[in-house]
Residue, then its C-alpha position, 0 to 999 in steps of 0.5 A: x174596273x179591275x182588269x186583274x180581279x177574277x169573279x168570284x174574287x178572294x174577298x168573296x171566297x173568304x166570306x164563303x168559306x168562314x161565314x155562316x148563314x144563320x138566324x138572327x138574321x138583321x133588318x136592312x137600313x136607309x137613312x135619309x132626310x126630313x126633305x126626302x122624307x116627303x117625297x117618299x111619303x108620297x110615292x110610297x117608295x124609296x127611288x134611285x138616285x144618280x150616283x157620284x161613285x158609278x157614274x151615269x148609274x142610278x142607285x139607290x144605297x141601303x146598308x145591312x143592320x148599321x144606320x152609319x150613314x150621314x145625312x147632311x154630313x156637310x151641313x152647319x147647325x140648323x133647327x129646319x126640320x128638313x135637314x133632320x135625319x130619318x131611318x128605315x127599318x126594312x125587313x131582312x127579306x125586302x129585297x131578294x137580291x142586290x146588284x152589289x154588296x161591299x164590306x164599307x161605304x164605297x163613297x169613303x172608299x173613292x174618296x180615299x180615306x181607306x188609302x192607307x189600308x190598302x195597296x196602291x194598285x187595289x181597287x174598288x172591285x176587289x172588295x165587291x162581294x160576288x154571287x156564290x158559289x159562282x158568278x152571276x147577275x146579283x147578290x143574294x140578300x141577307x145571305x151575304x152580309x150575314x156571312x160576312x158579318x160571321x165571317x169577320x165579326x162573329x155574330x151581330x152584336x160584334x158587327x153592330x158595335x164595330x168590334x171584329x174577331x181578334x184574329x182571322x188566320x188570315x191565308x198570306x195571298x188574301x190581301x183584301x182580306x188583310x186589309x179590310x180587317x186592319x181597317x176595321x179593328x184600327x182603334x186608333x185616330x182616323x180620317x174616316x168614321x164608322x161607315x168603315x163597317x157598315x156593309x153597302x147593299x145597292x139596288x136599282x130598282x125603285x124599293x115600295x115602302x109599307x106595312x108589309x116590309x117596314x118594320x120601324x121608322x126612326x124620326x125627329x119629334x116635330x114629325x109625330x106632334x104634326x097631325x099630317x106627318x103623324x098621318x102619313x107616317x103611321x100609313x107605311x109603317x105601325x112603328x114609328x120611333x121619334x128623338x128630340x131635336x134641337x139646334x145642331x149640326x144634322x150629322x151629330x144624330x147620326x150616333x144618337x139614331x144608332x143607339x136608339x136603332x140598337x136597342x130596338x134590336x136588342x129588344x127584338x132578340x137580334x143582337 
């Protein structure tokens, strides 16, 4: 922890400050595998899981609005279903409050590829966004990613396609601020890729998964032409939405379920 950051920080002031909290407000997204996949069809929830970033704490990560998330990112082509990504569509409301909220993947974060955004003695705790308008013991959701995105993009469609306003007026002593908005507007060659604006939300507790709070199921072909599958898909979820698969590297579909993710939004009036 950082002994020097203050609660609620600045990072969390500006978003108060120039964030508005409006409709539309975005579904909450988790991507995962084929192979996870199963299990959580059979419990009927989303689970946490020990996490490498808060060590000895079970998480378990959504994002608000952006599927950025990699699934398998390390894994070569392969035409196994399980490796094949998967993305929930929750409702805006799923879950009234997070243990934390940060502006970007943390787990890029930690691993030091947002270093060259940030002043060496800047920590992981600087970017938290706090309760508001004073501490306490969790996050509210979707108000605080909604304010954050108004804050620094300006409305959803900005937020969902990467692009920040064109300028802050940033107040010379917000650092973080600074920093997160250099992140995001760099157009430029990177170490890292778009999970630099996808906005974290962690819970740990375990998250039911059904038709009263999914709102779309985003999976591969081979699911929906398996009568089991197909079963026990439609049990959670009325929506489900299906891409072609093929032999490649599972990472690559990250884009393509974004795009498909996107136009569902579109056509619900949310962007």
């Amino acid at each position: 922890m950082c002994a020097t950051v203050s609660s609620p920080n600045r990072f969390t002031r500006f978003i108060w400050d120039r964030g508005d909290y409006t409709p539309p407000l975005l579904p909450i997204v988790h991507t995962t595998d084929v192979f996870h996949l199963r299990e959580i069809l059979r419990t009927r929830q989303l689970s946490p899981t020990p996490c490498p970033v808060f060590s000895g704490e079970n998480l378990l990560y959504l994002f608000y609005g952006r599927p950025a998330y990699r699934a398998n990112a390390k894994c070569p082509s392969t035409s196994q279903v399980a490796f094949y990504p998967v993305c929930f569509i929750l409702k805006p409301d799923v879950i009234p409050a997070a243990k934390r909220v940060f502006p970007f993947d943390t787990g890029a974060f930690a691993s030091g590829r947002f270093d060259d955004f940030r002043h060496s003695n800047q920590c992981l705790e600087d970017y938290i966004i706090d309760p508001a308008p004073s501490p306490g013991f969790s996050v509210p959701i979707p108000e605080a990613p909604a304010r954050l995105v108004s804050a620094f993009y300006g409305n959803n469609s900005g937020y969902y396609q990467g692009k920040p306003k064109d300028s802050l007026g940033i107040p010379a002593l917000d650092f973080e601020v600074e920093s997160f908005f250099d992140l995001i507007g760099n157009n430029g060659q990177t170490k890292y890729d778009d999970r630099r604006c996808a906005i974290e939300i962690q819970v740990d507790t375990p998250l039911p998964v059904d038709k009263s709070n999914v709102l779309g199921l985003v999976v591969p072909n081979i699911l929906v032409q398996d009568t089991e599958a197909q079963t026990a898909l439609s049990d959670i979820c009325p929506n489900i939405i299906s891409y072609m698969s093929y032999h490649s590297v599972p990472a690559e579909y990250t884009v393509l379920v974004m795009n498909i993710v996107q136009q569902y939004f579109s056509d619900q009036g949310w962007l």
